[in-house]
N, C-alpha and C positions, 0 to 999 in steps of 0.2 A: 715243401711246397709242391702242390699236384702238377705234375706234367700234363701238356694240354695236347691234344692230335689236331690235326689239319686235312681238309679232304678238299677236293676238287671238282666241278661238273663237267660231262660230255654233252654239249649242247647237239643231242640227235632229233631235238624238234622243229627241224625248221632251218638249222643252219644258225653259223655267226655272222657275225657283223659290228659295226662301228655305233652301232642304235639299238637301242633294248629290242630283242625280238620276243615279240609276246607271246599269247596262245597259252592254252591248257586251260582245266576246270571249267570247259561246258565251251568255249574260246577258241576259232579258229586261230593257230598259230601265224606268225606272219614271217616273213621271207629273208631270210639273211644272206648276206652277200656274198657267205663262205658255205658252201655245200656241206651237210654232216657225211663227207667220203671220210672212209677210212684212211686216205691220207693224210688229211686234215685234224682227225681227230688223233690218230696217232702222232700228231706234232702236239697236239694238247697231253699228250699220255703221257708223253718223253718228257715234257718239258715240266708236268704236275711233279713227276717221280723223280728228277735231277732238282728241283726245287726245294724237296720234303717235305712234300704231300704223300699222305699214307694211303689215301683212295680216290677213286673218282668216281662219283655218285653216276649212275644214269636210270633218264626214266623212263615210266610207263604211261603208256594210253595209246589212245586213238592216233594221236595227235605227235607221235614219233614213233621214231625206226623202233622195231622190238629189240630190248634190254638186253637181253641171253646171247644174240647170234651179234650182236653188235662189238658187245664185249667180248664173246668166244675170237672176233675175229682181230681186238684190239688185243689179246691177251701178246699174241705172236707178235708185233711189232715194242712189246713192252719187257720190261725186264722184273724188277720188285713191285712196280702200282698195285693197287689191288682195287679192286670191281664190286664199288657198293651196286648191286643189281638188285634195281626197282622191281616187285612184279605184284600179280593183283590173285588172292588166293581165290579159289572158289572157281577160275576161271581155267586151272591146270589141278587135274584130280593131285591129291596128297603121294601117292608112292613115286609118280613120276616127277613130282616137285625135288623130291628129296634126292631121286635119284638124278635128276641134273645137277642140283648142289652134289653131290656127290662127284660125280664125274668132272664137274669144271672144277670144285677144288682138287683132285687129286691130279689134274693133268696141266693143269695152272702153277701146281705145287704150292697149294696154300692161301690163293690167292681171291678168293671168293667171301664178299660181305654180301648180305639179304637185306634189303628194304620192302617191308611188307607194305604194300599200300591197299589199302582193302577198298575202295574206290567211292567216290564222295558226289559223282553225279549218278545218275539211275538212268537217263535219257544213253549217256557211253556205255554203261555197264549192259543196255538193253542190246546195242550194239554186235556185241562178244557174247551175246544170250543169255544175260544173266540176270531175271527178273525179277531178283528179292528185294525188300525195302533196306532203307539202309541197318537199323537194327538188326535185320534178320543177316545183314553181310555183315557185319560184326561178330556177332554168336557163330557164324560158320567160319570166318577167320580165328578164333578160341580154337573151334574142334580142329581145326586144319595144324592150327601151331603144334598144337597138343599130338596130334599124330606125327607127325613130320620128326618134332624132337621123340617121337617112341620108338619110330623106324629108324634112328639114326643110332638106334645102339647096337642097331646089328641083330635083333632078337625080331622072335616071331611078333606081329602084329593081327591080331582079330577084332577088329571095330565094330559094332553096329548101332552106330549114330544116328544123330537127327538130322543130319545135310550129307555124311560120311560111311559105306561101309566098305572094307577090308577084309578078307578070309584069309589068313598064315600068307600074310605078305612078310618076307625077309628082304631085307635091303642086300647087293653086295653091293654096291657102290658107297658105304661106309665114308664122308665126310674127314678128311684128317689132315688140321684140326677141325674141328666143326668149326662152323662162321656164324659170326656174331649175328643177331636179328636185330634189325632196327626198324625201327615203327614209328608213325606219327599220327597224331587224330588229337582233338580237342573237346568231341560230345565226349559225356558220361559214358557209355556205352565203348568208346575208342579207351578209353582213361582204364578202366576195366581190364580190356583185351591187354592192353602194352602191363597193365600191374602183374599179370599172371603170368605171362608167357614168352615176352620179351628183352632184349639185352641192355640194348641202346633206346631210349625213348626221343625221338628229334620233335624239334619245335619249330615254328617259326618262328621272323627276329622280331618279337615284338619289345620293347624299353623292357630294362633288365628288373625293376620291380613286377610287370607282370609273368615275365618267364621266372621269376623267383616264386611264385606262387603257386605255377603250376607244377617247378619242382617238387614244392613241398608236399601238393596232393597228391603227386605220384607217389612219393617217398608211404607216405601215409597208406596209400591204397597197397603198396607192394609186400609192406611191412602185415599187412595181414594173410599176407600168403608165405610170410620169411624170406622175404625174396630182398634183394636190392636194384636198385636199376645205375647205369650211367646214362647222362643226359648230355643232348648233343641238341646245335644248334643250327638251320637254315637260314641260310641269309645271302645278300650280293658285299659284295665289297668294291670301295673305287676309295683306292690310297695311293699319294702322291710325295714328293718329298717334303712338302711345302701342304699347307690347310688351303690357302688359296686356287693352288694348280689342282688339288682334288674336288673342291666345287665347283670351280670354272668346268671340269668336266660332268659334274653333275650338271650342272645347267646348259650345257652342250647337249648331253640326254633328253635333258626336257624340254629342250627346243625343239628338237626333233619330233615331237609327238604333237600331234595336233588334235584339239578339241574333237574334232568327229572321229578320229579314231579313240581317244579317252571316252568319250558317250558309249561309243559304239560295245568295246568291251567292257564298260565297267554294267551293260544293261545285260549282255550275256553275264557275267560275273552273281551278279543277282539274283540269279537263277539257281546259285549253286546251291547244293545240299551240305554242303563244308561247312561245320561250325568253325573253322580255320582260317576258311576265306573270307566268312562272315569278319573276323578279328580283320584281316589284312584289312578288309574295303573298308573296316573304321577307322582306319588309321590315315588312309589318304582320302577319304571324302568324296572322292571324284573331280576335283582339285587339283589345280597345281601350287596351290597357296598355303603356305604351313606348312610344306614336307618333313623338315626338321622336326621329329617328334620325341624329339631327347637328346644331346647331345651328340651330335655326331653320329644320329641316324636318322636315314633318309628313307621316305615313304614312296620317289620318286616310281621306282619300278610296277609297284603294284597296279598305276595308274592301265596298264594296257600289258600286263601279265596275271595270270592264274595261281595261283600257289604262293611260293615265297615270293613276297613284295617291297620288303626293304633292303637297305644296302648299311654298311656301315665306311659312312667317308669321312677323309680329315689325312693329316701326316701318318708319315708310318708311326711318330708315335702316337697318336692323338688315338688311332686306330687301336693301337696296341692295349691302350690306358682303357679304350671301352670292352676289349676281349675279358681285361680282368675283370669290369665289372661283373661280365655277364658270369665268369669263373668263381668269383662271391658268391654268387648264387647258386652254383652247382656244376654249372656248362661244365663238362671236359672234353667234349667234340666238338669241333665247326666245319659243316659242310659249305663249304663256300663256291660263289660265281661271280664273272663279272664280263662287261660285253669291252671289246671283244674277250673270247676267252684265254688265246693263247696269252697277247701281252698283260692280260691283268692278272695270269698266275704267275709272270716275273715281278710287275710291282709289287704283288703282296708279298714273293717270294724272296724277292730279295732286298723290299723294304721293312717290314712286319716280323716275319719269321725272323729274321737275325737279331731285332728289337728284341723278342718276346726270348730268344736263346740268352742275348745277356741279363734277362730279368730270370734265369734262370725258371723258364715255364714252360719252354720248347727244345729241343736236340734232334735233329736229324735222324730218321728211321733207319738208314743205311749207313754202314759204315765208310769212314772216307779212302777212295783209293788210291793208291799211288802207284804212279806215271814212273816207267824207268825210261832215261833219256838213253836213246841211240849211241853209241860207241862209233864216231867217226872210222871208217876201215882204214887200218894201218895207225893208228891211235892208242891201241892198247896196246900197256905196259909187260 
């Protein structure tokens, strides 16, 4: 039976809080109660990584703290977590990409994951100066991958590309181990890119028959390259001990969100060039009616967020019963959130996680430590 991994988010968009805070994908973010300071979020690091969560995703854009310096500075108040770091390629030439991955995993010791996001609105990208259509960022996210894993062998690299050139660029800053690439997209064009060149392929949560199929296109697409991929999944989570106390809090959520703020984002949202988002915004309607869109997942968040828009709620186990679904189908990641962020990585951590270890499908990344008790003085024999 496959073992499953667990990851965690760094909410550096806006700050946490008690209420879904939205924003991203074209979407002014809105304002949470808890500042993303690094004190803050270093209580989320500690608390992801004594949990057994293996990472904690953070992201990129306009619309939060930069990925690299955020992380560089969580890396020091952490011990084992490791730093899925979002970034957007095309926007940092290839030798100096590699050589930051280089440099933060060796001075992290190990501790560095890549999210390539290759970036889905063009109005943000124009932002950052980057004025290609979205096919043309794709095709240069390919030659970007493609060079990045050439410089990481430590050998000479000479490129001269259609978006990329190179002269006898040599890496030292050498990657070790190298860190996994993880990728997401939904066009033809993104499906391509993740088939050839990436590790992890992430999804959003959509009901596990349609992430079952985009497994199997991936699978199909990689196999003609001889490649394989693992699949991982985006999603919120809001688990409770009880099914009831976990939707009382969903509907605590969506009480909080009022109509002109749901118009308001979901008419920026509409704007997006995300065939991904595209999926989200079908799934909640712009509605608060129907959220439930398969057992035990909720549509709720997507209402007045960017990106991933569902959650998966219910008991720890009820939770636990839909992780396997999605693991049927392929899943063996989940990057997971939930608002606020500190206490919903104890709920899941210490309702869910210990669920899914006696279904034998989770064990803790770290090993367990042992505590020697104090010798009262004048005590010993």
């Amino acid at each position: 039976m496959t073992e499953l991994a667990f990851h965690w988010f760094l909410p550096t968009n806006g700050g946490d809080g008690r209420h879904i805070v939205g924003g991203g994908h074209g979407t002014p973010a809105g304002a949470g109660g808890r500042p993303a300071s690094v004190a803050y979020l270093g209580q989320i690091a500690r608390s992801a990584e004594q949990l057994g969560f293996e990472a904690a995703l953070t992201p990129t854009g306009a619309w939060c703290e930069d990925a690299w310096i955020s992380t560089a500075m969580l890396a020091s108040v952490s011990e084992r977590l490791k730093f899925l770091v979002a970034f957007r390629p095309g926007l940092t030439a290839p030798f100096l990409a590699a050589q930051m991955a280089g440099t933060f995993q060796n001075l992290s010791g190990g501790r560095l994951l890549l999210n390539v996001v290759t970036g889905g609105e063009s109005h943000e990208q124009r932002m950052y100066g980057d004025f290609l259509d979205k096919d043309a960022r794709y095709e240069r996210c390919g030659e970007f991958l493609s060079i990045v894993r050439e410089l990481w062998t430590g050998k000479p690299v000479t490129v001269d590309g259609k978006h990329f050139r190179l002269d006898d660029a040599r890496l030292a800053q050498v990657p070790d181990p190298l860190p996994r690439v993880y990728f997401g997209g939904s066009s033809p064009a993104a499906l391509d890119v993740a088939a050839e060149h990436v590790d992890v392929y992430l999804t959003w949560g959509e009901p596990p028959d349609a992430v079952g199929e985009k497994v199997r296109r991936l699978r199909e697409l990689a196999a003609r390259h001889e490649r394989e991929l693992a699949f991982g999944l985006r999603v919120h989570t809001i688990t409770r001990d009880t099914a009831e106390e976990a939707w009382a809090e969903a509907d605590r959520l969506l009480a909080g969100i009022s109509e002109e703020r749901i118009k308001q984002v979901q008419d920026g949202l509409r704007r997006s060039e995300s065939e991904g988002q595209k999926r989200m915004l079908a799934l909640n309607r712009g509605t608060k009616d129907g959220l439930e869109i398969h057992p035990n997942l909720w549509a709720g968040v997507g209402l007045v967020r960017g990106g991933a828009g569902t959650a998966l709620v219910g008991s720890h186990r009820q939770v636990a019963d839909l992780i396997e679904e999605y693991a049927a189908v392929g899943i063996t990641e989940f990057v997971l959130s939930g608002y606020p962020h500190l206490e919903e990585a104890y709920h899941f951590g210490e309702g869910v996680l210990p669920e899914l270890s006696r279904r034998g499908r989770w064990r803790h990344p770290a090993p367990a430590r042992r505590s020697v008790s104090a010798v009262p003085f004048g005590s010993a024999s």
